[in-house]
C-alpha positions in Angstrom: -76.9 19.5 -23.6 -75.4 17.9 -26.5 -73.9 14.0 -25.3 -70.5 15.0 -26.5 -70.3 17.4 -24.2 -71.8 15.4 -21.4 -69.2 13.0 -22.1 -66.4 15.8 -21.5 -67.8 16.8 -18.3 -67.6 13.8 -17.0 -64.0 13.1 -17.9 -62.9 16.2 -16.6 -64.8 15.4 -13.2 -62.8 12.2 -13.0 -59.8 13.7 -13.6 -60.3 15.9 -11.0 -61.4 13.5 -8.6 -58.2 11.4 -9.3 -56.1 14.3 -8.3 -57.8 15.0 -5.3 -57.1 11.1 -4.5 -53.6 11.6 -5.5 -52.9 14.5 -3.4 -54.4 13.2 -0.7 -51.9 10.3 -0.9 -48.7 12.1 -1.1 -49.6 14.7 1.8 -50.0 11.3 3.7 -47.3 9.9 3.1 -45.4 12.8 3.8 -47.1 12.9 7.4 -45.3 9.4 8.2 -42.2 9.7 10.6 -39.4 10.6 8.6 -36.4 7.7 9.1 -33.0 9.0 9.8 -30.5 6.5 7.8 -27.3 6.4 5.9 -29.1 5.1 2.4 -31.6 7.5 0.8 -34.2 4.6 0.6 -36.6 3.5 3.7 -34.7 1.0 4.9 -37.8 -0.5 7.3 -39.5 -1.8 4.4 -39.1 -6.0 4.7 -40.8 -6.0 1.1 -37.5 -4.0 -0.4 -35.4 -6.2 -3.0 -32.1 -6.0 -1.8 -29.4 -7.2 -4.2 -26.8 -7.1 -1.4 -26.9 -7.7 2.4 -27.7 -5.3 5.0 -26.5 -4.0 8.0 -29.0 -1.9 9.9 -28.4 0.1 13.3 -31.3 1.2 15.2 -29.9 3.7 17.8 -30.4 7.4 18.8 -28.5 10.2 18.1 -27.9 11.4 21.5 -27.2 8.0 23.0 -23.3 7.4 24.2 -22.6 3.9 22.7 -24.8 5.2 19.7 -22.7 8.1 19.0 -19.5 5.5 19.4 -20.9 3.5 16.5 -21.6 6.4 14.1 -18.0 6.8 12.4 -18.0 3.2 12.6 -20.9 3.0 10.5 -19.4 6.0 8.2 -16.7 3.6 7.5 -17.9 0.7 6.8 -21.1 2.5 4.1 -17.7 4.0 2.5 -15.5 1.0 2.7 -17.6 -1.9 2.3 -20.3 -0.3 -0.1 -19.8 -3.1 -3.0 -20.7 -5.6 0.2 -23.1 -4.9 2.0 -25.3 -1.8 2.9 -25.5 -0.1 5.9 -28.5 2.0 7.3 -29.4 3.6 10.7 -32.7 4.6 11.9 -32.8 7.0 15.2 -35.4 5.2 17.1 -36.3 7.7 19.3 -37.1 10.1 16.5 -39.4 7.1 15.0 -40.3 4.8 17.5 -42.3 2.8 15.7 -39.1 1.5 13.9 -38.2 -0.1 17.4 -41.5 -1.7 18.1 -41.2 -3.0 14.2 -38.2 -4.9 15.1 -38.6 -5.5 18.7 -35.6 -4.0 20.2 -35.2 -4.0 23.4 -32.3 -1.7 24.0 -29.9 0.5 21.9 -28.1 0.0 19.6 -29.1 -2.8 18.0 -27.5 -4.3 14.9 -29.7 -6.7 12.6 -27.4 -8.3 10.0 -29.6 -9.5 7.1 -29.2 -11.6 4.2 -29.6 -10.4 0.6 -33.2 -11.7 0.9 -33.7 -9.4 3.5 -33.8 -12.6 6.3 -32.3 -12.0 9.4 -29.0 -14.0 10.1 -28.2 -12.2 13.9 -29.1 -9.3 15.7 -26.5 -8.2 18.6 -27.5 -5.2 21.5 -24.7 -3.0 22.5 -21.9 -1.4 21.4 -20.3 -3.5 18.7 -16.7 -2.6 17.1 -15.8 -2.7 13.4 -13.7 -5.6 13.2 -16.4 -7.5 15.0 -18.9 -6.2 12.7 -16.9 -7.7 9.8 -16.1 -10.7 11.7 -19.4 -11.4 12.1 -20.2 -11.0 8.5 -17.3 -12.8 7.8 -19.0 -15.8 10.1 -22.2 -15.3 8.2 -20.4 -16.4 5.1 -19.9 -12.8 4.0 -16.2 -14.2 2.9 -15.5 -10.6 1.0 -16.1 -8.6 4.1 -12.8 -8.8 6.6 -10.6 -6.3 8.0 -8.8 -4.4 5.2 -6.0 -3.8 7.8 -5.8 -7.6 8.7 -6.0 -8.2 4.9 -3.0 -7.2 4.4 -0.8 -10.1 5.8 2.2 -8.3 6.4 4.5 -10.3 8.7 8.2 -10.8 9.2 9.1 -13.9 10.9 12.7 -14.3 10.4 15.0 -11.0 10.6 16.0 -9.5 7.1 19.7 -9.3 8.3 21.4 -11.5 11.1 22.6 -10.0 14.1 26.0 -10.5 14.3 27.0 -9.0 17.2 29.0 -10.5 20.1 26.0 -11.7 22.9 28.1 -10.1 25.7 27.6 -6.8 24.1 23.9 -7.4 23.7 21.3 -6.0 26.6 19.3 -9.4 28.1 16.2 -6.9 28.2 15.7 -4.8 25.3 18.6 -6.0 23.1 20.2 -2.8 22.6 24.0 -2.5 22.0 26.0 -2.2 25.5 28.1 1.3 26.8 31.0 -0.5 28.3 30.7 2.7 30.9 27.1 1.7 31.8 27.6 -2.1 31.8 25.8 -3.8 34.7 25.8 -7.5 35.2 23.9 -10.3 36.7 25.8 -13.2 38.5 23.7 -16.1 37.5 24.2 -20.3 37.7 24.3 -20.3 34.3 26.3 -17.3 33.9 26.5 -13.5 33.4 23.9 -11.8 32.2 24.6 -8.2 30.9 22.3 -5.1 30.7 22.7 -2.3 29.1 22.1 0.2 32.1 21.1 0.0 35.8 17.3 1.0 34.3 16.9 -2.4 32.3 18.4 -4.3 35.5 16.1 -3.1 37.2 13.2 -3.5 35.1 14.1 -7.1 35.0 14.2 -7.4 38.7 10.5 -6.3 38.9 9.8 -9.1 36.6 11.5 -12.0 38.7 9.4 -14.4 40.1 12.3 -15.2 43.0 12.9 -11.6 44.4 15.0 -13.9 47.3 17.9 -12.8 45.1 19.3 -9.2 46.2 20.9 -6.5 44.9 24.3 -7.7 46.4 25.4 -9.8 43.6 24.8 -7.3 40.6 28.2 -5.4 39.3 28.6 -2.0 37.3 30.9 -0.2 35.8 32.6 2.3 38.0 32.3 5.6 35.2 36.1 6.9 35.5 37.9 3.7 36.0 36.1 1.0 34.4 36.3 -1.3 37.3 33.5 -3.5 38.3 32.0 -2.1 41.4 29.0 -3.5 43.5 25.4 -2.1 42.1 24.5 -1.3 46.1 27.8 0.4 47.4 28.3 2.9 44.5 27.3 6.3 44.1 25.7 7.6 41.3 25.3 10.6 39.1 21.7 11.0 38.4 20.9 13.9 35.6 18.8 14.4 32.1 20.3 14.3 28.2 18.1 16.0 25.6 15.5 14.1 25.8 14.8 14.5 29.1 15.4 11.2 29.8 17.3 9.8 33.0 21.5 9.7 32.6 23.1 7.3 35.5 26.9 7.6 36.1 28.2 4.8 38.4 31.4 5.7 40.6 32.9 4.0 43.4 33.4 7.2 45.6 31.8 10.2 46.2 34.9 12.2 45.3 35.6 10.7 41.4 31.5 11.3 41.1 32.0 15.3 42.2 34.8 15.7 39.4 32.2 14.6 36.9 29.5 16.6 38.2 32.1 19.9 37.6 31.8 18.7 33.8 28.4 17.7 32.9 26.3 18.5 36.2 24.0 16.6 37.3 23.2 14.6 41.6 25.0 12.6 43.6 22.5 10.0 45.3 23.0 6.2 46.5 21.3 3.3 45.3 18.2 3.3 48.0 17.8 6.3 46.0 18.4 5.8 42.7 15.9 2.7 42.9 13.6 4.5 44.2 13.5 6.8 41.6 13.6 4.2 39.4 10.3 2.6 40.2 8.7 5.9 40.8 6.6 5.4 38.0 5.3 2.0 37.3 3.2 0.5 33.7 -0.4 0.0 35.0 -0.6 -3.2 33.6 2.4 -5.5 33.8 3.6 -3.0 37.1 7.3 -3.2 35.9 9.2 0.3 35.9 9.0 2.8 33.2 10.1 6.3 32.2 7.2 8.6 31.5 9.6 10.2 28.4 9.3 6.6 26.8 6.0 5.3 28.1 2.0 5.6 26.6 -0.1 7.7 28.4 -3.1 6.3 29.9 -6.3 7.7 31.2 -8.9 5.8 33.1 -11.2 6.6 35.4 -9.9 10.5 35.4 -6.6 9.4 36.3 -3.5 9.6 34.3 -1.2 6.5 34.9 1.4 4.4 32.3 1.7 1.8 29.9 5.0 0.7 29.4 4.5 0.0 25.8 1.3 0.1 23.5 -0.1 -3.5 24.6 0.0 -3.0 28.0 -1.2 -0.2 27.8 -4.5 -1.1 26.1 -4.3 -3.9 28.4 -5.0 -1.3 31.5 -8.8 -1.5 30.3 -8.4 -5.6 30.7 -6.8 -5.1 34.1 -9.2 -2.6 35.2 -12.1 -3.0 33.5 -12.4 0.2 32.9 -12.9 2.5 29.7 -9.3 3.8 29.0 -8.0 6.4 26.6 -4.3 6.0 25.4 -2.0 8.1 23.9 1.1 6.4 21.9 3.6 7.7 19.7 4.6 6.2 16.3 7.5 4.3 16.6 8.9 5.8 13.2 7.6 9.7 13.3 6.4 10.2 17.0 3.1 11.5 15.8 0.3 10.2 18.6 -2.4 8.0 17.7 -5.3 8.3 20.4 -6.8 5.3 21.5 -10.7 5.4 23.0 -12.2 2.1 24.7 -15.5 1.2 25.4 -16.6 -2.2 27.3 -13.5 -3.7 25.8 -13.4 -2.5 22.3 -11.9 0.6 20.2 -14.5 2.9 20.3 -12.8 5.8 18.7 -9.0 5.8 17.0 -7.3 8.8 15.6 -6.1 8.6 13.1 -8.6 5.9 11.8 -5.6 4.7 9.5 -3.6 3.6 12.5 -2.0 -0.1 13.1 0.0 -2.0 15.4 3.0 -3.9 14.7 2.4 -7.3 16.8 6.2 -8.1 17.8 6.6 -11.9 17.9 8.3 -14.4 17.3 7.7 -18.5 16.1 9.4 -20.9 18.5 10.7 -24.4 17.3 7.4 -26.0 17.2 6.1 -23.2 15.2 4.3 -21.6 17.7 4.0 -17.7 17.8 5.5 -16.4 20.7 5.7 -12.7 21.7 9.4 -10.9 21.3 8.3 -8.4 24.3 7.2 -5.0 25.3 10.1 -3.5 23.5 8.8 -4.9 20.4 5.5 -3.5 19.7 4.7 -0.2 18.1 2.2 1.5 17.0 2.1 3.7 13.7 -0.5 6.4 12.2 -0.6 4.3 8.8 0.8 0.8 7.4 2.8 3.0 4.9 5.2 4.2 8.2 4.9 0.6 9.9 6.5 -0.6 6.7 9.0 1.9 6.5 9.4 0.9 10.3 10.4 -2.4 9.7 13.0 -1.7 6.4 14.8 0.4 8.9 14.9 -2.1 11.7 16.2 -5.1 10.0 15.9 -7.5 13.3 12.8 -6.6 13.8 10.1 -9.7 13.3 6.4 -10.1 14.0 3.1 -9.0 12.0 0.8 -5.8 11.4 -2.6 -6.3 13.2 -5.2 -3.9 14.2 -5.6 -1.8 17.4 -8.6 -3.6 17.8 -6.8 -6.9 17.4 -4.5 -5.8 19.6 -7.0 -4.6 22.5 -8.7 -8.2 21.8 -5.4 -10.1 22.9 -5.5 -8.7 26.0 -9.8 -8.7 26.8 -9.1 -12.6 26.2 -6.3 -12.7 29.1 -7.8 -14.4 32.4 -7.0 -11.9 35.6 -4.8 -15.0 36.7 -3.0 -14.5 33.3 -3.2 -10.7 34.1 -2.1 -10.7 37.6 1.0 -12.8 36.4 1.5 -10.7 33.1 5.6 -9.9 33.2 6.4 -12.0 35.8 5.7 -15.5 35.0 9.7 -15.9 34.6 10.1 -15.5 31.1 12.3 -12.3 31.9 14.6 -14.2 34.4 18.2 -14.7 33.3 18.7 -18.2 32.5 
């Protein structure tokens, strides 16, 4: 055999032998677990370059808290993709990932640098403004809240109110039916509601309840006289809304000649405040109607929230897992609130926000304006056009989960006292 042709032989034999090599290779590296991320690329490698810092998840797919964090992570790959990455590996699926890591329970979150260090790992369930907190802490400056980015905040109202103070309800600070007028004898003074509901409400705040009913006046409904609060009858019916009308009279008779035009019961004032405080907020415990309150769930019952606050703070005062249903202050569309060991596990829609109502005292301290004053809303866009339409209004945007925080941080003294710490009492 010629040497040239030797020589060929031998090339080819090489070349096949490399490609057996070669194959070989790929088939087993195709036999290795198969990791189940966000990011195309293996993110268990600790020799990868990363030119930005990573957020990585181990967790399972069919895990509770784990399934809570998955839109989280959805939005924070979309949102915060020019920041830093995020991956998730199902560690059940490859549980060599866990033993790679050492985790000890799921989820985990490892929070590396753009070295591909570790700066923290945290076990649990662990909410998206905490997420960007933390990175935030790390001296990932770019990656905050876009909500809370936003700044929006109206301290001082955009219009004053110039309406007479008698005419002004001490509770909620809506304008005062000189037929519904009830009034408060106190040292300093009258103080003037707007209805029997928001005197009452304001009772179940005091922290004196040594007071009684005897000294509160109404309106009588036909004559316009002031009439004691626990000797009148009343005319109890519904408007449109479904909400609670009460007609004060001073005898039965003048309260029958209104029921033959607009209908309606007679009852007395045992039973009108009973009915009144048939329905209580499941935080604060002051009196609400269902037609104006959140719905909250916990623990398979269905109980109140007497505004948005308190009613995430049911989860605080419980410490339960809650789910609340609130309506937006400007279009009454609901935005669903899920907790989880204190934090928003899931909100619909994910655009929603809360309008924090407050206020800053002389010092310049930020002091809340009450329940009437907070609202949520299904985006900013509404909680803006919110505010142009309520000119009074002031206070800030935060986040739902900014708002659920606030009231984790409250002590249960702080809790136990929340409403009724005499902030409400007419002074």
């Amino acid at each position: 055999m010629k040497n040239s042709t030797r020589i060929i032989i031998v090339i080819l034999l090489i070349v096949i032998v490399g490609g057996v090599v070669i194959l070989k290779q790929v088939q087993k590296n195709n036999t290795n677990p198969k990791v189940t991320a966000l990011d195309t690329e293996n993110p268990a490698s600790d020799n990868d370059e990363h030119a930005l810092p990573r957020l990585l998840d181990l967790g399972a797919g069919k895990c509770i808290p784990c399934k809570m964090m998955a839109p989280i992570l959805e939005e924070l790959k979309e949102e915060y993709k020019d920041q830093f990455e995020v991956v998730f590996i199902d560690v059940w699926e490859n549980p060599d990932e866990a033993k790679k890591y050492n985790i000890k329970l799921i989820p985990t979150q490892l929070f590396f640098d753009d070295k591909g260090s570790e700066l923290f790992r945290h076990e649990g369930f662990f909410s998206k403004e905490d997420i960007l907190a933390k990175w935030k802490e790390l001296g990932i400056k770019s990656a905050s809240s876009k909500k809370a980015d936003s700044n929006f905040s109206r301290w001082e109202p955009a219009k004053p109110d110039n309406r007479p103070k008698d005419e002004i309800c001490y509770l909620c600070d809506g304008n005062i039916d000189p037929k519904t007028r009830t009034v408060m004898k106190t040292k300093d003074g009258d103080v003037a509601f707007c209805s029997q509901h928001c005197y009452i409400i304001t009772y179940a705040s005091l922290t004196d309840k040594n007071k009684t009913h005897k000294s509160i006046k109404v309106r009588d409904w036909s004559t316009g006289r002031f009439i004691p609060v626990t000797s009148a009858v009343y005319l109890y019916g519904m408007d449109e809304h479904s909400r609670p009308t009460i007609k004060a009279f001073s005898d039965r008779d003048a309260a029958l000649k209104e029921v033959a035009h607009s209908g309606g019961n007679i009852i007395s004032w045992p039973q009108l405040f009973e009915k009144e405080t048939s329905s209580l907020c499941a935080f604060c415990d002051r009196p609400v109607y269902p037609e104006d309150a959140c719905i909250v769930h916990v623990d398979g019952m269905q109980t109140w929230g007497c505004c948005p606050m308190c009613a995430l703070g049911v989860t605080a005062r419980t410490g339960k897992d809650i789910e609340v249903s609130a309506k937006d202050a400007l279009s009454g569309e609901t935005v669903r609130v899920k907790t989880y060991q204190g934090h928003v596990s899931e909100l619909e829609p994910a655009t929603a926000v809360a309008w924090g109502g407050a206020k800053k005292d002389t010092s310049g301290k930020i002091v809340s304006t009450g329940c009437f004053k907070q609202a949520f809303f299904i985006t900013e866009t509404n909680l803006r056009k919110w505010v142009v339409e309520n000119p009074l209004a002031t206070g800030r945007l935060i986040s739902i989960e900014q708002a659920l925080a606030a009231k984790m941080k409250l002590t249960p003294q702080q809790i136990s006292k929340a409403c009724k710490i005499g902030e409400c009492s007419p002074k």
